[in-house]
C-alpha positions in Angstrom: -38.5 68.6 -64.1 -36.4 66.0 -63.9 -34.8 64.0 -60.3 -31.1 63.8 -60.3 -29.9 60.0 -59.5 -27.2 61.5 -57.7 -27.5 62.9 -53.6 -26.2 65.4 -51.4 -24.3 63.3 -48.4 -22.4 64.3 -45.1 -18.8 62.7 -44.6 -16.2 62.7 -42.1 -12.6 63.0 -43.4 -10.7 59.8 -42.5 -7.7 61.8 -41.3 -8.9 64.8 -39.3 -12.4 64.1 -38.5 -14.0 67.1 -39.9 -17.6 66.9 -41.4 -19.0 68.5 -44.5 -21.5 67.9 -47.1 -20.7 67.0 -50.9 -22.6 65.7 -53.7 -21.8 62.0 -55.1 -22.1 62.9 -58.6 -18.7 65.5 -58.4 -17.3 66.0 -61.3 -13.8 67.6 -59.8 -11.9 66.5 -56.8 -13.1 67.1 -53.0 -10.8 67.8 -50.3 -11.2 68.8 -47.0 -11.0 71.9 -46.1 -9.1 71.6 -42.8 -6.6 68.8 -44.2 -6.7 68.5 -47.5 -6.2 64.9 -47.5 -8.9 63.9 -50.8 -12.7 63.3 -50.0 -13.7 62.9 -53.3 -13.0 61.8 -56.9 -14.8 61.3 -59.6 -14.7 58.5 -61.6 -17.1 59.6 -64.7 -20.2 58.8 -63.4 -20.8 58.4 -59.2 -18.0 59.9 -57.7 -15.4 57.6 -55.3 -16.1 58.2 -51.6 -12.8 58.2 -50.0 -14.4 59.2 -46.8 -16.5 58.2 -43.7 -20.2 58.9 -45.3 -22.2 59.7 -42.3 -26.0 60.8 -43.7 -27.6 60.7 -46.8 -29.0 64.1 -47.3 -32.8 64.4 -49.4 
């Protein structure tokens, strides 16, 4: 079984404060739920954090 290179992490959305959990490697757009200003985008590989990352999730 293989390990991904990628993690699950916790961020808080720069404009509303609201938390939630995505995965780096994204391969579509994040946006927060509450807001919708954009968490996320992905940038063919690692995705751009556009966000407060608060934990790094195993």
């Amino acid at each position: 079984m293989s390990k991904s290179k990628y993690r699950f992490i916790k961020v808080r959305c720069a404009s509303c404060k609201h938390e939630q959990i995505t995965f780096e490697g994204s391969t579509t757009k994040v946006k927060c739920p509450m807001c919708e200003n954009t968490i996320a985008e992905p940038k063919g590989g690692k995705a751009e954090i556009k966000a407060r990352i608060i934990e790094v999730l195993n």
